[in-house]
N, C-alpha and C positions, 0 to 999 in steps of 0.2 A: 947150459947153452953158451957156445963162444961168445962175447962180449959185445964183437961186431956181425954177431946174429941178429939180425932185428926183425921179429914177428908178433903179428897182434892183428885185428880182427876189425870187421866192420860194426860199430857200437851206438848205440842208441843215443839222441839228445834230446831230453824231455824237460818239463817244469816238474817240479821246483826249483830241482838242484841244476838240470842242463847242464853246463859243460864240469863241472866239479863231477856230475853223477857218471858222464863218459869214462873219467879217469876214474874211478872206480869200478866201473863196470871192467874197465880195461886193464887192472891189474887184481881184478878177480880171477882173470881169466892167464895170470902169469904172463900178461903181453909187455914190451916194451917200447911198441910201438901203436896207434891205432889207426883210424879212417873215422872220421861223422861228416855226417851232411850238416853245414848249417841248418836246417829247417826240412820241413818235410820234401823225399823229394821228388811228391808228384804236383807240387804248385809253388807258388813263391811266396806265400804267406811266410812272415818271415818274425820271431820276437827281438826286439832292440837287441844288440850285443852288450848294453850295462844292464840289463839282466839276465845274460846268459852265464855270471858266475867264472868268466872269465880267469880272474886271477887267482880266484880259489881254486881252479880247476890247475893252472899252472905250478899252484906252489904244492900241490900234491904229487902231480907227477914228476916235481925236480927231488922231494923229498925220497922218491922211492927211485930214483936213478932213471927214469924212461926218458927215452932218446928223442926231447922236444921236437927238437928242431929238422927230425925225419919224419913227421906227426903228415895227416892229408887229409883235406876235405875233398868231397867229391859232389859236383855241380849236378845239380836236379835234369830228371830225366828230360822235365818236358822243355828242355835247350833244344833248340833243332835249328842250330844257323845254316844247314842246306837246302831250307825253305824256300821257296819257289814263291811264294808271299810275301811281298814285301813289309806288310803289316806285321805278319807272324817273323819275319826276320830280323824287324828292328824290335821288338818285344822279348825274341832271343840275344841278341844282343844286352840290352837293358838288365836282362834277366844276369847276365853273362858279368856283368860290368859289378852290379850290385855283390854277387857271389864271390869276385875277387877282392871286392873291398870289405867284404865280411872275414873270407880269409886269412887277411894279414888284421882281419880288428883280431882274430884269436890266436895269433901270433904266429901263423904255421903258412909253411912255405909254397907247399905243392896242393893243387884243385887238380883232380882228373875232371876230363871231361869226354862225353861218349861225344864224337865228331859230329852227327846227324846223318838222316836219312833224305833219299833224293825224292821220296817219293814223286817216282814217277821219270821227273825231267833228264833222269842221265847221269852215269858216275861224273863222268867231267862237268859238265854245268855243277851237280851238286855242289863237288870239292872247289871247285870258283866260286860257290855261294861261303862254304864254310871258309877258304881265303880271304874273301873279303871281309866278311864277318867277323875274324878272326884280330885283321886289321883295324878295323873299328875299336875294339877291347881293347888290343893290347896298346892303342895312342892315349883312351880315355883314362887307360890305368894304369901308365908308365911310372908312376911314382912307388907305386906298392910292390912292395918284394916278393913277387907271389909268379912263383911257375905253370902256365897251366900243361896239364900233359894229358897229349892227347892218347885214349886209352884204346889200343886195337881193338877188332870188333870182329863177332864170331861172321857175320854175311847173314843175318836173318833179315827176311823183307827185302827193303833197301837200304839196309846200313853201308854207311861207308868209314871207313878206317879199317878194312877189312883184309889190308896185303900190308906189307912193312911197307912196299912202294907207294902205295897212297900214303899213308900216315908222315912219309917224306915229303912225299907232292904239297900237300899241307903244309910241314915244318917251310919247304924253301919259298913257299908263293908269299910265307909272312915276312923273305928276305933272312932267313936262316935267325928269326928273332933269339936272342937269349932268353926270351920269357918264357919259352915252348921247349918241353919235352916230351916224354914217354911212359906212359902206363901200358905193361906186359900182362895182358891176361892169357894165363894158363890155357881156361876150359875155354878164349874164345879162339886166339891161336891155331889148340886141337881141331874148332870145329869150324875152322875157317880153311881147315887144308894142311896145316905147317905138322912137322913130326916132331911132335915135343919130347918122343920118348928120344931124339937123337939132340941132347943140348948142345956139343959144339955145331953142328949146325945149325941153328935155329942162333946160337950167340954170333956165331962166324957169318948169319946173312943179315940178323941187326946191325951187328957194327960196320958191314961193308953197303949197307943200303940208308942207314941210318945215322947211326955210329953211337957207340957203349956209352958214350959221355951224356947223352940224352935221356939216356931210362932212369926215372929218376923211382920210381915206384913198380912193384909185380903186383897184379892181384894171384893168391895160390888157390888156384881153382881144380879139384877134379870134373870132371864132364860123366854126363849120363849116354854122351852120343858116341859112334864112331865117327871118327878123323873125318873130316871136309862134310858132316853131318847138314852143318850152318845152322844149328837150330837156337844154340845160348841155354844148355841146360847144366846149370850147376851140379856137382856132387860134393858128397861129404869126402876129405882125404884119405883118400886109397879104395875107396869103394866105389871107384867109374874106372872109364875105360883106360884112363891116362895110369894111375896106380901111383901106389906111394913111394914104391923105389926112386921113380921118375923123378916127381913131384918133391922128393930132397931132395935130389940131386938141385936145385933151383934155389935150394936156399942155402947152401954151404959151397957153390960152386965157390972156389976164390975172385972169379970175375966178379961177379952177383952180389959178393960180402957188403956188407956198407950200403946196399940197397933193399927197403922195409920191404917186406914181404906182408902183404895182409890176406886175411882170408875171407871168402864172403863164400862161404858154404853155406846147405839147407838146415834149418832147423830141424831135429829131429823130436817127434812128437812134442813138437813149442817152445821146443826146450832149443836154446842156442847149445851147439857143441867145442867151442872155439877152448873153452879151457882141456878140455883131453884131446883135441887134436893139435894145441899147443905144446903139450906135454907129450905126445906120439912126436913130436919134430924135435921137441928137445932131449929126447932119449933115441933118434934117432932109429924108433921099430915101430911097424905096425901092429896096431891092435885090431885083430876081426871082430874081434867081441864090446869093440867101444860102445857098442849102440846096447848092450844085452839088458841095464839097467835103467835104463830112460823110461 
């Protein structure tokens, strides 16, 4: 794999070992780059960062060459600053606040964050909630070096981040912050409308709506849906509807280079599959038969 290819996987962080056992996990699977959640992420229970193994986890992955400093956590689901609650929105925030200063405790730069859902009150009202909201974080946590990027979203329910034009309506109500960028998901894209199988358009209406300087992260997602579906259904690489031709093309574009590609595909029978579909991207061919031994 090119050098400024950088791919690797969504990875587990548990006890004992917690973040040492990430980077393990992460370069069993031939990645050089990863994704973890600080902590589980359907609550905010959360274990100290001086025992999460932190610098052990570091000096293994500088040891084996993986590209620190493209590394990404991803903030827990149950964030929903377009809450209409104002309980539930200063809770997300809170929630929001804590997960950015977790981030830079483990030394990495980029937090995705899934934007929130309006339930109910209105695309617009929503994304005024997540601006504001937004605002709040990024005053309380101006000192930490930590990007959050907001991650598009396929349209199920009431999501919102679900056009490249919201996800800007967003970036510019924070005042165009430098804290704020861009997570590309693949399979939500597809199932949001956009034609992934046509990448200079899809790059040609990021940068002219958004602009390329902001995507700081892709998730590489195949989909189970067809195109404008909206449902958020993951597939394994090359086995949905989007395909594997496509789906390189996104991670060897020269625009894209130097931007981690991670993959948060399905398990197939419990078994994570991220190391032979890593190795399918680093040979550059698909395999039909990847699943036939699992």
């Amino acid at each position: 794999m090119e050098k400024d290819i950088l791919v690797g996987s969504h990875v587990s962080m548990s006890g004992p070992k917690y973040y040492l056992g990430s980077i393990q996990e992460a370069l069993s699977y031939g990645a050089n780059v990863l994704m973890i959640y600080t902590g589980a992420p359907q609550n905010s229970t959360r274990t100290p960062l001086e025992k999460c193994k932190i610098d052990e986890g570091i000096l293994l992955a500088r040891e084996n060459n993986m590209v620190i400093d493209k590394f990404i956590c991803h903030a827990p689901y149950i964030i929903n600053l377009a809450n209409p609650d104002s309980e539930k929105q200063k809770f997300s925030q809170d929630i929001l606040i804590n997960e950015v200063k977790r981030t830079a405790g483990f030394k990495i730069k980029y937090l995705v964050l899934h934007p929130g859902l309006h339930v109910g009150i209105g695309e617009e009202a929503g994304l005024t909630n997540i601006i504001n909201g937004l605002k709040v974080v990024l005053d309380a946590t101006k000192d930490e070096d930590v990007i959050i990027c907001i991650e598009t979203m396929a349209g199920k329910g009431s999501e919102l981040g679900i056009s490249f034009e919201q996800v800007n309506q967003i970036i510019e109500g924070c005042n165009n912050s430098e804290k704020l960028g861009v997570c590309l998901d693949t399979c939500h894209i597809n199932d949001a409308g956009y034609d992934v199988s046509n990448i200079d358009e899809v790059i040609s209406k990021f940068d002219s709506i958004i602009g390329l300087n902001r995507l700081k992260a892709i998730h590489l997602n195949d989909s189970k849906n067809l195109r404008g579906a909206r449902k958020d259904r993951h597939e394994n690489i090359g086995f949905g509807t989007i395909g594997f031709d496509t789906l390189i093309k996104y991670v060897y574009d020269e625009r894209l280079k130097g931007i981690p590609k991670i993959l948060e595909t399905p398990y197939f029978n419990k078994k994570p599959p991220y190391k032979d579909e890593i190795e399918m991207i680093k040979e550059k061919k698909f395999n039909k038969d990847l699943f036939k031994n699992y």
